[in-house]
N, CA, C and O atoms as a Tripos MOL2 file, in Angstrom:
@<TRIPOS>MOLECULE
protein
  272   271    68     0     0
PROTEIN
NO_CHARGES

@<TRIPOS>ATOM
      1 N           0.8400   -1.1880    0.0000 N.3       1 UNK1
      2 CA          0.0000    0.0000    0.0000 C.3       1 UNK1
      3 C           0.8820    1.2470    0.0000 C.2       1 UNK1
      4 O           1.7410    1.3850    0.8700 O.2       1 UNK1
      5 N           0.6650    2.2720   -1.0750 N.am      2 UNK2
      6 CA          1.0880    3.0610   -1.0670 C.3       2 UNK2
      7 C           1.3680    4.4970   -0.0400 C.2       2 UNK2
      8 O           0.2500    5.0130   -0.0300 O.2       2 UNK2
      9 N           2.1320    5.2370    0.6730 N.am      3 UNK3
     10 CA          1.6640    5.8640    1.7910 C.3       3 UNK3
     11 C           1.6780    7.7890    1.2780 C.2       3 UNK3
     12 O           1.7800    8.0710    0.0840 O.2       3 UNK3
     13 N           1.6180    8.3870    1.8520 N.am      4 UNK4
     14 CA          1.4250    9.7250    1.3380 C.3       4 UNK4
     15 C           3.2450    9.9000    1.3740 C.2       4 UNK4
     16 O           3.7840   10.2900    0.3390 O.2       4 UNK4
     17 N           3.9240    9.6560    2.3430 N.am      5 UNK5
     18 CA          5.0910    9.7230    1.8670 C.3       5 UNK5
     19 C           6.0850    9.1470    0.9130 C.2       5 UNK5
     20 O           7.1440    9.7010    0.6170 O.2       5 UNK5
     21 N           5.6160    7.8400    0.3890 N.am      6 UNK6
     22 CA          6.3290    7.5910   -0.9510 C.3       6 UNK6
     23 C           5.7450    7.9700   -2.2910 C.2       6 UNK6
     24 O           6.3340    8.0540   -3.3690 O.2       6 UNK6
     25 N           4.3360    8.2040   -1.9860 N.am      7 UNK7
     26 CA          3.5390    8.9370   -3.6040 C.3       7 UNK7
     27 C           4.4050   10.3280   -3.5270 C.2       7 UNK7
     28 O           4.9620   10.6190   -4.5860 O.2       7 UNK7
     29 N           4.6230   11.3330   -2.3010 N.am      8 UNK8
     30 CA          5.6110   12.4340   -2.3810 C.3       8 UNK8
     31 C           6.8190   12.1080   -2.6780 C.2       8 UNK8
     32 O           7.2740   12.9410   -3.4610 O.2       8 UNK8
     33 N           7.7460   11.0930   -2.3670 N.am      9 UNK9
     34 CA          9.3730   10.8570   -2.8840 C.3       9 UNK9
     35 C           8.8390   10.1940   -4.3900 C.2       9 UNK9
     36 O           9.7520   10.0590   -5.2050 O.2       9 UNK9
     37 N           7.9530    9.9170   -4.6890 N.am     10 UNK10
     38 CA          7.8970    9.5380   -6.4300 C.3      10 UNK10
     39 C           8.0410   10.6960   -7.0660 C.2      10 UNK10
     40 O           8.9700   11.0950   -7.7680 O.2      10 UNK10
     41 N           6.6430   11.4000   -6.6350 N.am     11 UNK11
     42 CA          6.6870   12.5150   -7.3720 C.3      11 UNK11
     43 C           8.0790   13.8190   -7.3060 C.2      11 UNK11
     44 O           8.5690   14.6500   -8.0710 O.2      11 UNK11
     45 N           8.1920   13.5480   -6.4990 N.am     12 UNK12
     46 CA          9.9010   14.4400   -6.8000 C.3      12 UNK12
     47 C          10.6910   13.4160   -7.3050 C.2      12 UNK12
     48 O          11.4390   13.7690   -8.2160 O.2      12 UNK12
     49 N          10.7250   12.5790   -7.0680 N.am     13 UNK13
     50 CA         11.8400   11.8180   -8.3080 C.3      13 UNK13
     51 C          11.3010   12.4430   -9.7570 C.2      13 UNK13
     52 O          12.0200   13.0100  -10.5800 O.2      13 UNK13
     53 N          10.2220   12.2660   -9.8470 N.am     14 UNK14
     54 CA          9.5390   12.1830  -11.6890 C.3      14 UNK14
     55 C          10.0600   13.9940  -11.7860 C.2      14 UNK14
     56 O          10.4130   14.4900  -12.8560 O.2      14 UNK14
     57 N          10.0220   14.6370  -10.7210 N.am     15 UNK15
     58 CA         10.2400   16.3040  -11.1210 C.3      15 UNK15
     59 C          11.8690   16.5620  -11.4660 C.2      15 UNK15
     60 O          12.5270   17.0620  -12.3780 O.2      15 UNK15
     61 N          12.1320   15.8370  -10.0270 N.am     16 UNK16
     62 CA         14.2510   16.1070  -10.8420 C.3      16 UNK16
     63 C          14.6480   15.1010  -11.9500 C.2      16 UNK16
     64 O          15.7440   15.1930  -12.5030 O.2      16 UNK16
     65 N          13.9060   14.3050  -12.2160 N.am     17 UNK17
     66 CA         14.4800   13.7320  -13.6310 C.3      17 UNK17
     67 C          13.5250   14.6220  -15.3020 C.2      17 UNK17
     68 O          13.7110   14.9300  -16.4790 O.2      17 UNK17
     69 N          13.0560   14.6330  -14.7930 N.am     18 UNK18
     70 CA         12.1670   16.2750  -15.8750 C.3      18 UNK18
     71 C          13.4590   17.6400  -16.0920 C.2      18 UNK18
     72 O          13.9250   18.1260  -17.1230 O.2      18 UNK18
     73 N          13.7180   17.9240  -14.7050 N.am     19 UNK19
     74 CA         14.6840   19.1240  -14.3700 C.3      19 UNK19
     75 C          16.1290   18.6430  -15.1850 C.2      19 UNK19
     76 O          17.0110   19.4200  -15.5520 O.2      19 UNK19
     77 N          16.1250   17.3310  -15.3440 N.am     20 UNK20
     78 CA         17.6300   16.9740  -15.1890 C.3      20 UNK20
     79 C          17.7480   16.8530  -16.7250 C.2      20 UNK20
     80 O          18.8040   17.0440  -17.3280 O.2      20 UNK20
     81 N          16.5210   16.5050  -17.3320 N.am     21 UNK21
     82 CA         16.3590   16.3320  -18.6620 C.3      21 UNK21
     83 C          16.3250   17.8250  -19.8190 C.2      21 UNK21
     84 O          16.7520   17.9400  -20.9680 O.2      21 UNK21
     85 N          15.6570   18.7610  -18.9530 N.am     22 UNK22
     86 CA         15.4280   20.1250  -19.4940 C.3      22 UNK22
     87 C          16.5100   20.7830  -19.4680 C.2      22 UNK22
     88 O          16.7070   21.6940  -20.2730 O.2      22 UNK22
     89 N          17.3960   20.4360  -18.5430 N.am     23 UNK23
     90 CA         18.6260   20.7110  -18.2070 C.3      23 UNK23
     91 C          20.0660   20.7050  -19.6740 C.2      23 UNK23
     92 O          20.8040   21.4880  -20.2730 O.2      23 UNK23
     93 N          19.7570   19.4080  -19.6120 N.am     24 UNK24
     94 CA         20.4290   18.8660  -20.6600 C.3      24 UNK24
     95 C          20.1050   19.3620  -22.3740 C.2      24 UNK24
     96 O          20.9710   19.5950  -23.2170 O.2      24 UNK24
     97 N          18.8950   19.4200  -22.5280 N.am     25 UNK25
     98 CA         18.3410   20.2100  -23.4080 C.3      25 UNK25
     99 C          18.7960   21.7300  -23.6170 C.2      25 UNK25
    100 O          19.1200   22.2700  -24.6750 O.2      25 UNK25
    101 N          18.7290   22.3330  -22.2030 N.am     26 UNK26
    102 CA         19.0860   23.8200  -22.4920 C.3      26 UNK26
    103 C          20.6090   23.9000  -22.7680 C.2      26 UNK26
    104 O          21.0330   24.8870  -23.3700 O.2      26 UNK26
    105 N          21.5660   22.8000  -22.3140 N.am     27 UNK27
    106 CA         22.8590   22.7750  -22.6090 C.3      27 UNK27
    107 C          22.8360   22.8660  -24.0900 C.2      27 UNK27
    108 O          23.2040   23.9050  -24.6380 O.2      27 UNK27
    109 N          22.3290   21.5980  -24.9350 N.am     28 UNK28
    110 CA         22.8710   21.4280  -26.1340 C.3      28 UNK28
    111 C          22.1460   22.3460  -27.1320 C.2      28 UNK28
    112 O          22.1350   22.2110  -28.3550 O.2      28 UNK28
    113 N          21.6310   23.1610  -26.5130 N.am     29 UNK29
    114 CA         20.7650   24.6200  -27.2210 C.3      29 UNK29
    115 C          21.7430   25.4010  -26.8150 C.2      29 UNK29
    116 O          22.4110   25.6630  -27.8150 O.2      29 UNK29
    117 N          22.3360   26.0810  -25.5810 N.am     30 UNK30
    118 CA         23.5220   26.6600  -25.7810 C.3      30 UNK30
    119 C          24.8200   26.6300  -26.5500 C.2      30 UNK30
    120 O          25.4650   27.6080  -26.9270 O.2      30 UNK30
    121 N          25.1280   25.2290  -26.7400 N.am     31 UNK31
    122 CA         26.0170   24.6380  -27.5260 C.3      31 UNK31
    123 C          26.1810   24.9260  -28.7470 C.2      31 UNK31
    124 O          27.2380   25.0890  -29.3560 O.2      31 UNK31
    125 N          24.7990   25.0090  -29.2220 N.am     32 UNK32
    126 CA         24.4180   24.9750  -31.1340 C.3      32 UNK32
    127 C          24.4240   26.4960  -30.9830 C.2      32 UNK32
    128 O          25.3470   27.0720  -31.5590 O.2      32 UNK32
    129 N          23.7810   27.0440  -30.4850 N.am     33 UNK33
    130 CA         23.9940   28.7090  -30.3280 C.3      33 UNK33
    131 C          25.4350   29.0350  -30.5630 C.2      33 UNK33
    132 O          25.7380   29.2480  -31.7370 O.2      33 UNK33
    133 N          26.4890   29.1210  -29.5580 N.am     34 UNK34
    134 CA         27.6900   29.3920  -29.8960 C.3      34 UNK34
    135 C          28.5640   28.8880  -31.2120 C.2      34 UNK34
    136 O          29.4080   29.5350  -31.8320 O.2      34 UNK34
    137 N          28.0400   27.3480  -31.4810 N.am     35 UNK35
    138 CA         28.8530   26.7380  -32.2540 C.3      35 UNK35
    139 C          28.7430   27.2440  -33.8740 C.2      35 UNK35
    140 O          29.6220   27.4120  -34.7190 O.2      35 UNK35
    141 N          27.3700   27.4000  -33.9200 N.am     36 UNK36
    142 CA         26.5950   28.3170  -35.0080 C.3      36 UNK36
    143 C          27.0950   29.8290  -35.1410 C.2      36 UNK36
    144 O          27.4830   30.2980  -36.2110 O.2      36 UNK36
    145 N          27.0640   30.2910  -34.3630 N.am     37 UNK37
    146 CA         27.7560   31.8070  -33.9870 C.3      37 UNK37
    147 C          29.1860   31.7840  -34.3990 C.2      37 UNK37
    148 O          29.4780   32.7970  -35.0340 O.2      37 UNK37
    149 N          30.2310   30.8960  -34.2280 N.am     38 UNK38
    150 CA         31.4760   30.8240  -34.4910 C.3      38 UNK38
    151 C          31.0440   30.1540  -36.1540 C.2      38 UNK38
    152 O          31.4930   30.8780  -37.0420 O.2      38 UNK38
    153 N          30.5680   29.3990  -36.4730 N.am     39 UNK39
    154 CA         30.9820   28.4890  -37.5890 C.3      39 UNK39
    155 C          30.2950   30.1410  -38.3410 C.2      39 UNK39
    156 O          30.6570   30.2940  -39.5080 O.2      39 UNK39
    157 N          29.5780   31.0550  -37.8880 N.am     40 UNK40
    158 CA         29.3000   32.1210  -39.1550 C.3      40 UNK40
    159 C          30.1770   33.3890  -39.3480 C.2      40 UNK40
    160 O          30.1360   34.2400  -40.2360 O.2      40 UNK40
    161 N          31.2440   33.2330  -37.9120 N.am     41 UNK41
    162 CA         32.1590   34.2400  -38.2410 C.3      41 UNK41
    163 C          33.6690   34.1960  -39.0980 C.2      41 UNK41
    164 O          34.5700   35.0260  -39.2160 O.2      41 UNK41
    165 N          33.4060   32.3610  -39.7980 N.am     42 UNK42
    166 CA         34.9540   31.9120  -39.8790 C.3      42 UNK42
    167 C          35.2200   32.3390  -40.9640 C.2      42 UNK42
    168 O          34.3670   33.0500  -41.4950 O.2      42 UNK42
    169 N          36.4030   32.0870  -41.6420 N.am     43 UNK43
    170 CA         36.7340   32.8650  -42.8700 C.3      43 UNK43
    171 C          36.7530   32.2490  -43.8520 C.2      43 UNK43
    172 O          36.5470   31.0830  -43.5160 O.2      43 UNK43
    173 N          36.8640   32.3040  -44.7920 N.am     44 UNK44
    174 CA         37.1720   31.0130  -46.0980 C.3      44 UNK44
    175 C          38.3230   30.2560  -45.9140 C.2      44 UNK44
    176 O          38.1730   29.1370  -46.4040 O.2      44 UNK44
    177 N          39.4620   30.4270  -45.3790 N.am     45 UNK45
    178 CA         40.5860   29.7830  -45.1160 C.3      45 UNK45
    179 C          40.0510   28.4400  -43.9370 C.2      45 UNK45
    180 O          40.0850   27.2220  -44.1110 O.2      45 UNK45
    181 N          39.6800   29.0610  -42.9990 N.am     46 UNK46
    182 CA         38.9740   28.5040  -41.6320 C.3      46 UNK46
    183 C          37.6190   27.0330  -42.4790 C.2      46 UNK46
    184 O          37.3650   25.9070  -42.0520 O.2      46 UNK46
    185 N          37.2040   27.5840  -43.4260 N.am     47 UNK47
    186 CA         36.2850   26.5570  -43.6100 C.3      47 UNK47
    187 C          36.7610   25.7710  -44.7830 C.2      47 UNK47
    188 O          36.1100   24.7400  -44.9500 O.2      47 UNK47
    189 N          37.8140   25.9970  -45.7270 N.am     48 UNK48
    190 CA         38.5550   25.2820  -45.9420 C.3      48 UNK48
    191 C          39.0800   24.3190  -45.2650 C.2      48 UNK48
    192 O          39.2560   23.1620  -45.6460 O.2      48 UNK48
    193 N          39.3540   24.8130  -44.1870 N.am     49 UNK49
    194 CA         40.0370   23.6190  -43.2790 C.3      49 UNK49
    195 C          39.3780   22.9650  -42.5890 C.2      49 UNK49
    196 O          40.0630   22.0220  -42.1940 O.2      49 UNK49
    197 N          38.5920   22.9350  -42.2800 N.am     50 UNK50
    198 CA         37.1500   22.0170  -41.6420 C.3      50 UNK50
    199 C          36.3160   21.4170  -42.9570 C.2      50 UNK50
    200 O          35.4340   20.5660  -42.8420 O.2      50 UNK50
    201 N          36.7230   21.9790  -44.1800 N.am     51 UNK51
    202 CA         36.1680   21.0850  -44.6180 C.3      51 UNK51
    203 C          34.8380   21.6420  -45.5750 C.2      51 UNK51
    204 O          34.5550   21.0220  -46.6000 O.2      51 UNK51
    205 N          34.2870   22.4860  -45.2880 N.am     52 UNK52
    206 CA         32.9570   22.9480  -45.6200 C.3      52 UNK52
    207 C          32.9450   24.3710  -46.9050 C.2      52 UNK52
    208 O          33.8570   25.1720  -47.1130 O.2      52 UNK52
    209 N          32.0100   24.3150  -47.3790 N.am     53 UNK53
    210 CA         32.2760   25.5320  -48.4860 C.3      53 UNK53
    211 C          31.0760   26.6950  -47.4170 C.2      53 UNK53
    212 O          30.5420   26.4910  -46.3270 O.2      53 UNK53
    213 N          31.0340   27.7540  -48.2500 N.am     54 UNK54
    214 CA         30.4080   29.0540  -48.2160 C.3      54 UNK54
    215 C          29.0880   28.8500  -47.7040 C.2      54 UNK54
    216 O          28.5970   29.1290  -46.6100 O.2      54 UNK54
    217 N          28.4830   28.1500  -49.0180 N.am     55 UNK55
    218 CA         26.9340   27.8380  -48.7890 C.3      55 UNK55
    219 C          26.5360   26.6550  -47.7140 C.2      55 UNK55
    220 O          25.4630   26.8080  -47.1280 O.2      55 UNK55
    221 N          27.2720   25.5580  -47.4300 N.am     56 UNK56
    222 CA         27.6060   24.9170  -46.2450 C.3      56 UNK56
    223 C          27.1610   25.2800  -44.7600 C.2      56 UNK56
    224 O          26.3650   24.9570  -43.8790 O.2      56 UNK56
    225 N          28.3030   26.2570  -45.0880 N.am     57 UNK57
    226 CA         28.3710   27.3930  -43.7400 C.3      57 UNK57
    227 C          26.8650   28.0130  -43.6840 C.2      57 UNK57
    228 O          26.0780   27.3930  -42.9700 O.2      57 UNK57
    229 N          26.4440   29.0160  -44.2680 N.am     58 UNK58
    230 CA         25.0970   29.3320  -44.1070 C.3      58 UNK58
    231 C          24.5200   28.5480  -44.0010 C.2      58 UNK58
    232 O          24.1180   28.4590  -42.8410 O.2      58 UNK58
    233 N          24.1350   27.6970  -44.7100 N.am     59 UNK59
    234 CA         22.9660   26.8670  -44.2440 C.3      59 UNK59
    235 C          23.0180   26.2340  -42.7650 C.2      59 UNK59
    236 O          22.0490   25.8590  -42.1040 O.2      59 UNK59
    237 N          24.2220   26.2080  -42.4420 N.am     60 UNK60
    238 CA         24.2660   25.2980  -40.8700 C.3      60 UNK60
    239 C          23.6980   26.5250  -39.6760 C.2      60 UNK60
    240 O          22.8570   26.5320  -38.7770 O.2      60 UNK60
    241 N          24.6470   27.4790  -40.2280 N.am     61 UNK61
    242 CA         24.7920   29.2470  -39.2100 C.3      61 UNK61
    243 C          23.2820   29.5920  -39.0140 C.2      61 UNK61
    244 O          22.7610   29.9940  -37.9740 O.2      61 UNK61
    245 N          22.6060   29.3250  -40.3690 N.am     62 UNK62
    246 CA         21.5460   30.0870  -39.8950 C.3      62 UNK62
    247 C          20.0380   29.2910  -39.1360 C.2      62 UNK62
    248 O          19.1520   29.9270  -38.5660 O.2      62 UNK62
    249 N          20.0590   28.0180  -39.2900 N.am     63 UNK63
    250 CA         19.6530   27.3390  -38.4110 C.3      63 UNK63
    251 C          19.1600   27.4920  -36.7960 C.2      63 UNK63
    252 O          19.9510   27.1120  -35.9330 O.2      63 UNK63
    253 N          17.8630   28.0440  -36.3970 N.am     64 UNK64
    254 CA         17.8150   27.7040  -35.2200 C.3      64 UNK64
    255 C          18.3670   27.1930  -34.1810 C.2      64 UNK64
    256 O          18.6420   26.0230  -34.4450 O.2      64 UNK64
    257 N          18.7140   27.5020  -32.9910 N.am     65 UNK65
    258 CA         19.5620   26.8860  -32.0770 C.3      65 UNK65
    259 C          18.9020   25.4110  -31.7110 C.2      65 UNK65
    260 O          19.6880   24.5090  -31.4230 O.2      65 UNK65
    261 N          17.7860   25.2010  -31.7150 N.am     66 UNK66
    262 CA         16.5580   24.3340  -31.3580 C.3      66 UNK66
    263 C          17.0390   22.7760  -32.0890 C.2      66 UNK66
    264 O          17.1350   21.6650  -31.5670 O.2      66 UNK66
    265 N          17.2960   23.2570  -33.5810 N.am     67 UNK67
    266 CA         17.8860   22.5780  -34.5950 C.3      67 UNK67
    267 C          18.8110   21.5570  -34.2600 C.2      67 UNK67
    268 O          19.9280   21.7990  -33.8040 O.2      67 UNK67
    269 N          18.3370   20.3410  -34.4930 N.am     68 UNK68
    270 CA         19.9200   19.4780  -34.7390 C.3      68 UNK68
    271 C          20.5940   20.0610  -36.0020 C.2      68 UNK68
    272 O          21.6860   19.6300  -36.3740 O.2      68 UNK68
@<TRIPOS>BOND
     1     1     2 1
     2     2     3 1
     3     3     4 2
     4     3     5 am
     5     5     6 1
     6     6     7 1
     7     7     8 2
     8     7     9 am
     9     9    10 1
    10    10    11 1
    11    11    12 2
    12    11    13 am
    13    13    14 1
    14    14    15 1
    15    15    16 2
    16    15    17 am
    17    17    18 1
    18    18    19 1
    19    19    20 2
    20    19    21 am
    21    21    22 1
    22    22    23 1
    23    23    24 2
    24    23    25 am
    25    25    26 1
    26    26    27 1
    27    27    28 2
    28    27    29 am
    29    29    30 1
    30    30    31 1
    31    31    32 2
    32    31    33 am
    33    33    34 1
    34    34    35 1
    35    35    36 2
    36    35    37 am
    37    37    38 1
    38    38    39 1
    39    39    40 2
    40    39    41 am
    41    41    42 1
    42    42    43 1
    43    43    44 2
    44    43    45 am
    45    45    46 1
    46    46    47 1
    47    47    48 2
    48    47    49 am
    49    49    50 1
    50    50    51 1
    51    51    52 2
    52    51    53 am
    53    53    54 1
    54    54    55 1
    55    55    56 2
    56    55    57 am
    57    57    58 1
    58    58    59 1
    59    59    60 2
    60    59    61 am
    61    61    62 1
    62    62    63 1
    63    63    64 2
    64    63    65 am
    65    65    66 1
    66    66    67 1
    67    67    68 2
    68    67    69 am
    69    69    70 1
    70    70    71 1
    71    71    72 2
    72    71    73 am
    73    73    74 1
    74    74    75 1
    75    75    76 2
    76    75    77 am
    77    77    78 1
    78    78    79 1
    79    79    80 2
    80    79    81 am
    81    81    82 1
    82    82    83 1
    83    83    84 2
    84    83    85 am
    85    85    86 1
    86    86    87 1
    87    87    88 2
    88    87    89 am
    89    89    90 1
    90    90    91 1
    91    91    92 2
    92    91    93 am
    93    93    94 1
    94    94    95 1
    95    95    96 2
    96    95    97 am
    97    97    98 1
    98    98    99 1
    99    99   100 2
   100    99   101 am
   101   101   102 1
   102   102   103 1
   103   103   104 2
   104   103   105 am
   105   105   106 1
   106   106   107 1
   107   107   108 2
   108   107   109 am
   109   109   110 1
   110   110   111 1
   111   111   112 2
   112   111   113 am
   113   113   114 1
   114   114   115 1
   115   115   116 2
   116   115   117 am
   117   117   118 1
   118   118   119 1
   119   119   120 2
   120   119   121 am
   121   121   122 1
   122   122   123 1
   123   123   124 2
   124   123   125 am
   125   125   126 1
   126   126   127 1
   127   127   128 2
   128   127   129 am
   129   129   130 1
   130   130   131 1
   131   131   132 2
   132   131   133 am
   133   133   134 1
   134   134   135 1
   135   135   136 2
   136   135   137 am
   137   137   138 1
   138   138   139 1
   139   139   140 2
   140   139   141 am
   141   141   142 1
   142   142   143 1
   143   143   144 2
   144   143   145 am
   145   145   146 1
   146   146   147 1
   147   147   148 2
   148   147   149 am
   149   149   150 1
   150   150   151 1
   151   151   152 2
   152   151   153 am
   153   153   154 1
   154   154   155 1
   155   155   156 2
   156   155   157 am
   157   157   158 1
   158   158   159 1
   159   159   160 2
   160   159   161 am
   161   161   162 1
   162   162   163 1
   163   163   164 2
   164   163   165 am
   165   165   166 1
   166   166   167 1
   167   167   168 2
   168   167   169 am
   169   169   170 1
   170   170   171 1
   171   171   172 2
   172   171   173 am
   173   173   174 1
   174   174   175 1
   175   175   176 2
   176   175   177 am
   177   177   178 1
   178   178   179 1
   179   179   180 2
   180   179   181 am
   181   181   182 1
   182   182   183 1
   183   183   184 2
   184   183   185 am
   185   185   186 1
   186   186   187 1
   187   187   188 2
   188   187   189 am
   189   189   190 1
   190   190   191 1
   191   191   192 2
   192   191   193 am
   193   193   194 1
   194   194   195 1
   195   195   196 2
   196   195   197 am
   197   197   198 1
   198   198   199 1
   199   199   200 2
   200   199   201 am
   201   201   202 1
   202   202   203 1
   203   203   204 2
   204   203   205 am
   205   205   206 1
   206   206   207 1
   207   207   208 2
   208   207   209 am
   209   209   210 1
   210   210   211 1
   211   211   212 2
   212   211   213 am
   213   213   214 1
   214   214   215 1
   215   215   216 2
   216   215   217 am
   217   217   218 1
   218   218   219 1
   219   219   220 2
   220   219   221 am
   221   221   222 1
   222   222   223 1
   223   223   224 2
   224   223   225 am
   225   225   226 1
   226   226   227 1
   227   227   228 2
   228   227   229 am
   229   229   230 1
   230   230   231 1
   231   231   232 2
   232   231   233 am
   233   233   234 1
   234   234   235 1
   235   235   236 2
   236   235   237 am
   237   237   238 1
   238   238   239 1
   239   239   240 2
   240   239   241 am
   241   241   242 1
   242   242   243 1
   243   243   244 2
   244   243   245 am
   245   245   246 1
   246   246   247 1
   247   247   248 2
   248   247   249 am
   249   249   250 1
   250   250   251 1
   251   251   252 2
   252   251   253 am
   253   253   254 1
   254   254   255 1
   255   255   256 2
   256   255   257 am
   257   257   258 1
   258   258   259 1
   259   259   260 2
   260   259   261 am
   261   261   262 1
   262   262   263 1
   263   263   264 2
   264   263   265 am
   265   265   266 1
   266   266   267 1
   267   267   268 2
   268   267   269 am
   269   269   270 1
   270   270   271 1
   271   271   272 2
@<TRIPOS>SUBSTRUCTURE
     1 UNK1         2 RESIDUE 1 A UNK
     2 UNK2         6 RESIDUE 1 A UNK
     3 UNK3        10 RESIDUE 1 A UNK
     4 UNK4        14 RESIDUE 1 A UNK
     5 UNK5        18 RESIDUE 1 A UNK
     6 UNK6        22 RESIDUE 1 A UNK
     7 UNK7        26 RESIDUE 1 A UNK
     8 UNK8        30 RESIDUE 1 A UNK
     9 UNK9        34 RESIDUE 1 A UNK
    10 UNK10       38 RESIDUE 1 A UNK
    11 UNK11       42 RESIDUE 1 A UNK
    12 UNK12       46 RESIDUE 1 A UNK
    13 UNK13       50 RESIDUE 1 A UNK
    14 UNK14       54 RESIDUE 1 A UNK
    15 UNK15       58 RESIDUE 1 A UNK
    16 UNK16       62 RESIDUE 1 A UNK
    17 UNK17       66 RESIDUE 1 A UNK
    18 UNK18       70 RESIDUE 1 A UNK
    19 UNK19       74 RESIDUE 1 A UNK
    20 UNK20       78 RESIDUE 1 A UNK
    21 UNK21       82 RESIDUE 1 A UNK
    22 UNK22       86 RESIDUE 1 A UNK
    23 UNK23       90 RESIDUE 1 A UNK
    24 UNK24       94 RESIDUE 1 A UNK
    25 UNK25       98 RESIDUE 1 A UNK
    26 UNK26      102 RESIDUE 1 A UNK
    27 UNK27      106 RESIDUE 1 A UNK
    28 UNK28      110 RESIDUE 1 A UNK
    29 UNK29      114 RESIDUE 1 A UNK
    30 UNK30      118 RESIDUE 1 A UNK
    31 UNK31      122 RESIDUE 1 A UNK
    32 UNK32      126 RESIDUE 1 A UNK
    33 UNK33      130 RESIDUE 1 A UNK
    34 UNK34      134 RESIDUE 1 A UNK
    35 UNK35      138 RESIDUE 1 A UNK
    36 UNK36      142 RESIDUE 1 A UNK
    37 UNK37      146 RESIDUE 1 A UNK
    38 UNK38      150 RESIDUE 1 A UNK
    39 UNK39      154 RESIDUE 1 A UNK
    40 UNK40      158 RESIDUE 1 A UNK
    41 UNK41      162 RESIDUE 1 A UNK
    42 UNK42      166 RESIDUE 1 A UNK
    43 UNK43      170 RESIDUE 1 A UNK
    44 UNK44      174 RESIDUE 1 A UNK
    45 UNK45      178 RESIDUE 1 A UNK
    46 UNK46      182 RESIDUE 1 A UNK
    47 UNK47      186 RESIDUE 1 A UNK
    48 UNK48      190 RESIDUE 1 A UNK
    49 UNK49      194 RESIDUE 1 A UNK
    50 UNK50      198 RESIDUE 1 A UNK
    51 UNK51      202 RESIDUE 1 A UNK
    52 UNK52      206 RESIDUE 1 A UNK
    53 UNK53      210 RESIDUE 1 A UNK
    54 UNK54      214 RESIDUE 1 A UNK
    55 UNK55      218 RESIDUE 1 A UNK
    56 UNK56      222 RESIDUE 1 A UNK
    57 UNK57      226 RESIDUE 1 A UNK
    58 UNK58      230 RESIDUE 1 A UNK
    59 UNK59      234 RESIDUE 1 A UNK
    60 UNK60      238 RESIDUE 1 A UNK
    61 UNK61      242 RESIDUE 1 A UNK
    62 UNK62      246 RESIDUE 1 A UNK
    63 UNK63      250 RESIDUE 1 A UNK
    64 UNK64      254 RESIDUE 1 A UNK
    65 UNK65      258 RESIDUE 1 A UNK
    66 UNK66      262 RESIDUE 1 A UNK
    67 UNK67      266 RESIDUE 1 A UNK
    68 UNK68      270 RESIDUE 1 A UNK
């Protein structure tokens, strides 16, 4: 039988694994933000060397952070 104090330690489990998940989310949205931000300031030499052309580059840069 369930008691009022373990339906309360469930339900905060189910809240910090929500938190822990949104968490992680807002990381790899920060991530694409910056990474996007740098990959649109590089130069043609710079994306030469990574590999990527012009139109490449834009299309990735301008992408939503949200975006894989």
């Amino acid at each position: 039988m369930f008691t009022t104090r373990k339906i309360r330690f469930a339900l905060w489990c189910k809240v910090l694994a929500t938190l822990k998940k949104w968490h992680s989310v807002q990381l790899a949205w920060q991530h694409n933000y910056r990474s996007r931000k740098q990959l649109a300031e590089m130069s043609e030499h710079q994306l030469k060397d990574i590999g990527l052309t012009r139109c490449e580059q834009r299309y990735e840069a301008q992408k939503p952070f949200w975006q894989r």
